[in-house]
C-alpha positions in Angstrom: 27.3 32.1 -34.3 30.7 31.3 -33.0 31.3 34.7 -31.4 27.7 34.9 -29.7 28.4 31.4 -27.9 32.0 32.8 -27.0 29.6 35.6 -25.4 27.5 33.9 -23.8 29.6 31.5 -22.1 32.0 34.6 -21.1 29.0 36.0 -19.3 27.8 32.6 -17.9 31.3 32.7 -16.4 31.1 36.2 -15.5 28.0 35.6 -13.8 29.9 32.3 -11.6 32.7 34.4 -10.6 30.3 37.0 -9.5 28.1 34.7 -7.5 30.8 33.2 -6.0 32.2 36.6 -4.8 29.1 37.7 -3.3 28.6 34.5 -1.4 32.0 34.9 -0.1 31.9 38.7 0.9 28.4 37.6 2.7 30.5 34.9 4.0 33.3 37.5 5.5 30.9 39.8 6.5 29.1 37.5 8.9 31.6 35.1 9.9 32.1 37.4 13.5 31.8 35.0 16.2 31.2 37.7 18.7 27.8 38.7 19.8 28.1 42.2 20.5 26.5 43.3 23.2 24.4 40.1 24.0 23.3 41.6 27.4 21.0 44.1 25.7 17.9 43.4 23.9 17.8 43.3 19.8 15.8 47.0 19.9 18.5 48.4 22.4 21.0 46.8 20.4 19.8 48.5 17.0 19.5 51.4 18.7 23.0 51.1 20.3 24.7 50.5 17.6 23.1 51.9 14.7 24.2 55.0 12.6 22.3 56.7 10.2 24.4 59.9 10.2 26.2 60.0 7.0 30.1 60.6 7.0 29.7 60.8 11.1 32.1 57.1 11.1 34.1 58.5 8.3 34.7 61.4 9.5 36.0 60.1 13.3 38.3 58.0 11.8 39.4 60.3 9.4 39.8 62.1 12.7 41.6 60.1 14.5 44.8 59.8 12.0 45.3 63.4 13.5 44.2 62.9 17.2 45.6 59.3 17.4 42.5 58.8 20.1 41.6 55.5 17.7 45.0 52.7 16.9 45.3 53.6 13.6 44.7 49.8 12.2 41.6 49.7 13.4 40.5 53.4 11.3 42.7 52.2 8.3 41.1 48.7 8.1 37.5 50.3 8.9 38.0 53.3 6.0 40.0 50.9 3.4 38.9 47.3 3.5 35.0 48.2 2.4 36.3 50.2 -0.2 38.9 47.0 -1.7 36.1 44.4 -0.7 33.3 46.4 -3.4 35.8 46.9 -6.1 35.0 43.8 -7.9 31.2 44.5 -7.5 31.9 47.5 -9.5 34.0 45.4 -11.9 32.1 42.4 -11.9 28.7 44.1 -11.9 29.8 46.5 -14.5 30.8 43.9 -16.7 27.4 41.7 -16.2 25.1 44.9 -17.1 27.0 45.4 -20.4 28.8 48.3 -19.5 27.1 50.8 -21.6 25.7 54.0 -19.2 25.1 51.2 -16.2 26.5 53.2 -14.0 23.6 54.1 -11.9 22.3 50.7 -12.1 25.4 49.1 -10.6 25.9 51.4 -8.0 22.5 50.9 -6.5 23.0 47.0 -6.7 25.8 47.5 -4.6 24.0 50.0 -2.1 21.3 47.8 -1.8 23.3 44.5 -1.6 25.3 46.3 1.5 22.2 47.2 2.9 21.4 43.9 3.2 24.4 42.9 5.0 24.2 45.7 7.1 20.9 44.3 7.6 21.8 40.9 8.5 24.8 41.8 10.5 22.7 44.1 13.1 20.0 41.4 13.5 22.6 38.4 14.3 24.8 40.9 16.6 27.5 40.3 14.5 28.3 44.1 13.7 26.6 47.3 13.4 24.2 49.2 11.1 26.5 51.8 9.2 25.4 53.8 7.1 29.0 54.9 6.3 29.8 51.4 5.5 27.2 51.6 2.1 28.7 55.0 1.3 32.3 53.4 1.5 31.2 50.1 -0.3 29.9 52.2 -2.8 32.6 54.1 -3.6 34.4 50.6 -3.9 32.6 49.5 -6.7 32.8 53.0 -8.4 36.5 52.4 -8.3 35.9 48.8 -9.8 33.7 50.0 -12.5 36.5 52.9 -13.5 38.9 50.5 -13.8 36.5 48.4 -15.8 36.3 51.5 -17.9 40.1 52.5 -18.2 40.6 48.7 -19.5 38.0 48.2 -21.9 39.3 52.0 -23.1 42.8 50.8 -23.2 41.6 47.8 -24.9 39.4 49.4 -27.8 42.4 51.8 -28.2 44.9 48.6 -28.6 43.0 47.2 -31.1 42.3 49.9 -33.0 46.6 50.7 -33.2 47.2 47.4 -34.0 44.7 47.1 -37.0 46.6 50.2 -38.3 
């Protein structure tokens, strides 16, 4: 009885932090006070500013570490932060669905959730539709859930030496 309460208020907690996080990546991913081109109508916008290509972004700014036609900031910031900002989805989200061959299932939470803001950050003009940036997000949360992995391995494998 004792242990399933310690449970269930461990994954009520869980489930705060993880609320809270999304709220404030939705939060950081909106906050843009520039309206991006504001001259051009929403459908020119989209259409403007919209890729669908995958690895086309990637790829430039992968690119541009070797051309230097892009400040190299701007391409770390655009290739590294999506990745850092998802790795507690994968954690987080990994931990929520039990943990147990949820891979899949967490990984297309996250791809839909940054669908969404890609979503909502196209129709208020405060960013572009990237389909790089879900490919990128998602490999953030991967991270999250290996590391989610490699502790709860460590973990089992720390208890298991000490009860020797």
């Amino acid at each position: 009885m004792f242990i399933s309460n310690s449970i269930e208020k461990n994954n009520k907690l869980i489930l705060f932090v993880f609320s809270f996080y999304l709220i404030a990546l939705a939060f950081f991913s909106l906050r843009s006070e520039v309206l991006y081109w504001s001259s051009l109508s929403l459908y020119e916008f989209i259409i403007k500013s919209t890729n669908l290509i995958p690895f086309k972004t990637i790829s430039a700014y992968i690119q541009s570490f070797f051309t230097q036609s892009v400040n190299l900031d701007i391409a770390l910031r655009n290739l590294i932060l999506p990745i850092i900002a998802f790795v507690p989805f994968g954690l987080l989200g990994y931990r929520l669905t039990g943990g147990k061959g949820k891979f899949l299932q967490t990984l297309l939470g996250c791809a839909a959730f940054c669908f969404i803001l890609e979503v909502l950050q196209t129709l208020l003009r405060r960013g572009s539709f990237d389909v790089d940036d879900i490919i990128l997000s998602v490999i953030g949360a991967f991270c999250g859930m290996l590391v989610f992995f490699v502790a709860s391995k460590i973990k089992l494998w720390a208890t298991k030496a000490a009860g020797k």
